[in-house]
N, C-alpha and C positions, 0 to 999 in steps of 0.2 A: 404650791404657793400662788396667788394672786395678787395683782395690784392693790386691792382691797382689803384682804386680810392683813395685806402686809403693812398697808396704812395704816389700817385703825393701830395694830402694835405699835406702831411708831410714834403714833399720836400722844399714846396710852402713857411711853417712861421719857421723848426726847423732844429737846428745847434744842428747836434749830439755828441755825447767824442768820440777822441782820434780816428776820422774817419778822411778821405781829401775828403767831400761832393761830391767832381767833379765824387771820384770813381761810384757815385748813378747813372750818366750818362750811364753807361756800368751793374752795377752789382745791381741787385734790394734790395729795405730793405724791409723786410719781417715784416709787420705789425701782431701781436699776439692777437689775439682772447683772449684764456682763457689758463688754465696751469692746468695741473690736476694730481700731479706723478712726476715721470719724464720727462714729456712731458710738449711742447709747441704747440698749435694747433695756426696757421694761420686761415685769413678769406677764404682760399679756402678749405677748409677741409684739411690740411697739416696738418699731426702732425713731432714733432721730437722731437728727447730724447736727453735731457740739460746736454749733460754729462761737459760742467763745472760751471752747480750750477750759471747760471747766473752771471757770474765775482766773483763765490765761495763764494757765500752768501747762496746759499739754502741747507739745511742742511734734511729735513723731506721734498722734496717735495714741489710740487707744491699747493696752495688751501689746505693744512693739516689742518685736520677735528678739529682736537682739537687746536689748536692754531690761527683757526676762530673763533672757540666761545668763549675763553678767549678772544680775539680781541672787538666781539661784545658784551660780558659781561662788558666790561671795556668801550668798547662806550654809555652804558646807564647810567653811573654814572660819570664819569669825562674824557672829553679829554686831558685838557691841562690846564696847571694854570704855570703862574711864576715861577720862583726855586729860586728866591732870595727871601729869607722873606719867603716864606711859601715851602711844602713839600705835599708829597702823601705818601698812602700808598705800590704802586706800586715800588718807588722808593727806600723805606726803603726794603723792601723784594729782592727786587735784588740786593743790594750794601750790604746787610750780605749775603745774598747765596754767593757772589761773593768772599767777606771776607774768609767764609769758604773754597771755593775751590781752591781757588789760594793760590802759596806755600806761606808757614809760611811767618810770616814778614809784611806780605802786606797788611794794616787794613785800608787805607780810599779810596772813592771811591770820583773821579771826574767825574762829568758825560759831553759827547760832541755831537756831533752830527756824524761824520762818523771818519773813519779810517784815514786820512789825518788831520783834526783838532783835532784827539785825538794825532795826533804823535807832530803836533804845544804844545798841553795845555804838555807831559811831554819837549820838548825844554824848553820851556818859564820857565815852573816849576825848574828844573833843573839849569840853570842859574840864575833865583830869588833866588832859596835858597842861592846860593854863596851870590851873592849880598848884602841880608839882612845880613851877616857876614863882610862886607866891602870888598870881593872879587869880581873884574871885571875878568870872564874867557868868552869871548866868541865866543871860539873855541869847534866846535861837529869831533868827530872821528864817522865815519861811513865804513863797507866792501868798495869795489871794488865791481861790480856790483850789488850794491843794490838797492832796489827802497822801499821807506817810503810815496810815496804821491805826489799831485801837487800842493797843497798850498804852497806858498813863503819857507815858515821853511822848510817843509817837504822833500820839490824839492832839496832845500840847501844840504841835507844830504845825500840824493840818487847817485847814481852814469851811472844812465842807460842816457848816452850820446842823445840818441831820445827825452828825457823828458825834457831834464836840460837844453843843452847847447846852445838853444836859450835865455836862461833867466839868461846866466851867471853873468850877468853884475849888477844883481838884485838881487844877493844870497846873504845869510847870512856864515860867514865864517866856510867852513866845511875840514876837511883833511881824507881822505880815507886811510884804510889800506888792501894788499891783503888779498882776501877772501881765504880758504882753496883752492887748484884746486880740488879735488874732495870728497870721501865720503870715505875715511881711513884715523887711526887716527895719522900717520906720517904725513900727509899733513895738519891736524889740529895746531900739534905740531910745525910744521915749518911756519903755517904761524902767531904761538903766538908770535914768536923773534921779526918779525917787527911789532907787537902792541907793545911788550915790549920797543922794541929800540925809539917808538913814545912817549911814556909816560917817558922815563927816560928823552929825550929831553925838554919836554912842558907840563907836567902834569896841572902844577899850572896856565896853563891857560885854561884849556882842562874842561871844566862840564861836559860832556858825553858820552858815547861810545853808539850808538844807533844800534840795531842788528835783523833782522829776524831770530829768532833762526831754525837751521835746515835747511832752504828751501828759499830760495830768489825767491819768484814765479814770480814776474814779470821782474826778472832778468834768464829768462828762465829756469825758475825750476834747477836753479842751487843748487847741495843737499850737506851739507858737513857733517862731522863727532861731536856728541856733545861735544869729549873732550875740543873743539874748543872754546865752551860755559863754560864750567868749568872752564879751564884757565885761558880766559879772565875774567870771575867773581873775581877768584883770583888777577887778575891785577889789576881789578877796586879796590877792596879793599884796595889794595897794594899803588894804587897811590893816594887815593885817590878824583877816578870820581865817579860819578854816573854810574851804566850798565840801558841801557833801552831796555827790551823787548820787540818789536813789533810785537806779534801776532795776529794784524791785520787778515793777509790770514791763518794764519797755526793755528790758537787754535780752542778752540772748535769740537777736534778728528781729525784734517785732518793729520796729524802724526802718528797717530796712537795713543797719550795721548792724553786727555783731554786739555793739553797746550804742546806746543813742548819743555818748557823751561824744561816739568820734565824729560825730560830723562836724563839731564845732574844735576837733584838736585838740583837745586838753586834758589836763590831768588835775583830777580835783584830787584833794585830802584823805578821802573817803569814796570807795565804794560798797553800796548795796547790792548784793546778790542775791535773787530766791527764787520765787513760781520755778520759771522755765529754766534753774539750774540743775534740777535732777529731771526733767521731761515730763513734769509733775505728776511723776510715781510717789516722794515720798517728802515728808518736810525739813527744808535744810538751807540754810541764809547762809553767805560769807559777808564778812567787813573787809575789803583791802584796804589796806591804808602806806604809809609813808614809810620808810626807815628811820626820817629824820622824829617824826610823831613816835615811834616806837623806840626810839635808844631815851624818849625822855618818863621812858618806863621802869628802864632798866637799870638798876641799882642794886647795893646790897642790899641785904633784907631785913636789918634794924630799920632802914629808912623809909619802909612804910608806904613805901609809892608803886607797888605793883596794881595792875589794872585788873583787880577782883569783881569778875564778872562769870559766870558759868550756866550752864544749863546740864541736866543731868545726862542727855543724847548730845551733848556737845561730839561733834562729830562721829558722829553714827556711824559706820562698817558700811551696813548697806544702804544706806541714802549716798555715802561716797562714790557707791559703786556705780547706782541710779546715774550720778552727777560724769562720772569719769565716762558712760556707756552714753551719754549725753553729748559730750564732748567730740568721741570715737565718731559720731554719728556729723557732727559739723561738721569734720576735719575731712571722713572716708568719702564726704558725699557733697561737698563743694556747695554746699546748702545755702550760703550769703548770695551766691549768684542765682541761682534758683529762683530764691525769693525775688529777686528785681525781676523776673517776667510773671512771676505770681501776683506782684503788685500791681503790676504795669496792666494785668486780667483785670485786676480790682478796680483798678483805678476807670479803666474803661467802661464797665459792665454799671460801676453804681452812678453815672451821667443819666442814668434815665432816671434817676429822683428827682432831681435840678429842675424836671415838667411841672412836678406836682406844686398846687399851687399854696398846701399848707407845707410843707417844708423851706424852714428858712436857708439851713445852710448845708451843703453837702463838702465834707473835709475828709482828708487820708492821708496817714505819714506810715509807707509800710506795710505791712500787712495791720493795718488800723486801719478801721474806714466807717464813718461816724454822719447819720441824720440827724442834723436838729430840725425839731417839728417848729412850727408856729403858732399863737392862739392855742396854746395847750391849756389845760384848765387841769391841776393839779386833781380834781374831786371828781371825776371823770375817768379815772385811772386808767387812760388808753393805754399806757406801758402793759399794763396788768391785761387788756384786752386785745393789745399784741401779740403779747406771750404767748397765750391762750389759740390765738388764731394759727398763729405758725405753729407749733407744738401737736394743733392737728393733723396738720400736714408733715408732719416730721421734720419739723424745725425747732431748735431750741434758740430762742432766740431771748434775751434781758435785756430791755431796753433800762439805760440810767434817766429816769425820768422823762423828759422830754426828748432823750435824745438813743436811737435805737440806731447798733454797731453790734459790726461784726471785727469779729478776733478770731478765727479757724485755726486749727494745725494746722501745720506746714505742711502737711502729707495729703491734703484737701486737691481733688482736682477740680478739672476747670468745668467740670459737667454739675459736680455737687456745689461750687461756687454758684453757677446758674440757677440750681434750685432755692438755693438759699436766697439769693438777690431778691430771685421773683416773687416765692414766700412772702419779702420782708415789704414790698416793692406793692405786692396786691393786701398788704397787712398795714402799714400805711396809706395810702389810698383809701381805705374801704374804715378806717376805722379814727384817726388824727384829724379829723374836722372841729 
């Protein structure tokens, strides 16, 4: 097999995400052999190092030795069984680990399939609970620039105009509020008054306030301040909504915490779990949420108020496994610390963009570390002549538009850090004018 033979196949029967296929005519897709580290090997002996984690799923690496064998330990004894009516052991073990680690409050676990239908099961949830009280609220407050997902609910709440506003006509009703403009906590503070001024308006029709805490990554790594989070915590109680955490892209360390909600202390209503909860081996979202949200589920079953919600891998055996061999991996290997001198690399290393005189802004919460260019000209497609540039060099680099970031495994050291900067460092330079 070849890069090329294996292309044209490909071309031939599959419709790929969040591509315009036509581009395939002009720019090759690079069929992947095997993954080993940080790297991606091609069928032409290419390698290149995954500095964003495969859409910031992989957390250990590529093929990681121990969370195969947990994989194939778990495939000799159960793959998959129903989750209505019966249970596993995989799944009880991950949903108290999970109990335990996320802040106080948060004691039941709904389990889904990826990050988009976990953001759907808390909407839905969130709404139900009103409901089963005799309240219709079905209005979500979401940022400005945010993005939760492409499934119907999801899309609804989001605000990144590329994703949404072919399907406006098709949404569920959502109101945005401005996001902080940047990462101080005056701009936090000013932009609590208009969530406030939205809830004094319309609380009592409003179930949610749905939020990327920290880091809006597919809303171009846009990073703000946590007071942001505190605040608005405060409001939701105030008014009361439900707050829902989506830490979909940012939990499981890429902030720097274990979840991005601790830095600000709180316990929202809901959280979102996915990408980096199985070390993105396999697809698998959890909802935590409340006790108190979950007993107003709980009823006989004339009365009609259970929370009808499924998927067919609803809790899957071995994505469990994935998720627990994930877990084993934070715990054996003191990993949260780790990452503070990993960051603190990062944080060091990418001050040499700050020279360049088309780069506006240089930002990083984390292991997230994010250029915005300047004078970009959308029709120019530099992102696209980035990509391209590093990708030679054995870099994989996707920049979001105008702004080109790195997301690495954690298992990334501080030599392949260096190559990737320089890559990205001589790929702006040379090409973002």
């Amino acid at each position: 097999m070849t890069n090329k033979s294996l292309m044209e196949k490909d071309l031939k029967y599959i419709w790929h995400p969040c591509t315009q296929m036509k581009d395939h005519e002009q720019f090759p897709l690079i069929p992947i052999k095997k993954g080993e580290g940080v790297y991606l090997y091609d069928y032409d002996g290419n390698r290149y190092i995954d500095s964003i984690s495969s859409w910031w799923v992989n957390l250990f690496g590529h093929s990681n030795q121990y969370i195969n064998e947990k994989i194939k330990e778990q495939l000799d004894i159960l793959e998959h069984t129903i989750f209505a009516g019966f249970t596993h052991e995989q799944a009880i073990k991950l949903a108290s680990r999970i109990v335990d680690i996320t802040p106080d409050g948060l004691q039941k676990v709904f389990f889904a399939d990826n990050g988009s239908t976990g953001v759907e099961v808390a909407l839905k949830m969130s709404f139900h609970y009103f409901k089963n009280q005799g309240e219709t609220r079905p209005y979500f407050i979401s940022l400005t620039n945010s993005y939760h997902g492409e499934t119907i609910g999801a899309l609804s709440v989001g605000d990144v105009g590329l994703y949404k506003e072919t399907y406006e006509d098709i949404l569920i009703k959502s109101i945005q509020t401005p996001v902080p403009k940047d990462q101080t906590k005056e701009s936090a503070i000013e932009a609590i008054k208009s969530l406030e001024e939205l809830l004094k308006e319309g609380a009592h029709e409003i179930s949610a306030f749905i939020v990327e805490p920290l880091v809006q990554c597919a809303g171009s790594m846009h990073m703000y301040h946590s007071e942001y989070l505190i605040q608005a915590s405060k409001l939701c109680k105030k008014y009361g909504i439900h707050l829902i955490a989506d830490e979909v892209a940012v939990g499981f360390g890429r902030t720097g915490t274990l979840f991005a909600i601790e830095s600000a202390n709180i316990t929202p209503d809901f959280m979102v779990l996915s990408k980096g909860l199985t070390g993105g081996y396999l697809p698998l979202s959890l909802v935590v949420t409340t006790d108190d949200i979950y007993k107003h589920f709980y009823f006989d079953y004339s009365e009609n108020k259970a929370f009808l919600h499924s998927h067919s891998y609803t809790g899957n055996a071995l994505a469990c496994a994935a998720a627990n061999a994930t877990l084993d991996i934070f715990e054996n290997e003191n990993i949260i610390e780790k990452l503070k001198e990993k960051s603190e690399y990062i944080k060091k290393k990418i001050e040499i963009f700050k020279k360049l005189s088309n780069v506006k802004e240089v930002r990083q919460t984390g292991m997230i570390a994010a250029i915005e260019l300047k004078g970009y000209d959308p029709s120019k497609r530099i992102g696209r002549q980035i990509y391209d540039y590093a990708l030679k060099r054995g870099v994989f680099i996707r920049p979001l538009g105008d702004v080109v970031y790195l997301m690495p495994p954690y298992t990334i050291t501080d030599e392949q850090l260096d190559i990737i900067i320089h890559i990205a460092y001589e790929a702006v330079n040379n090409f973002a004018h």
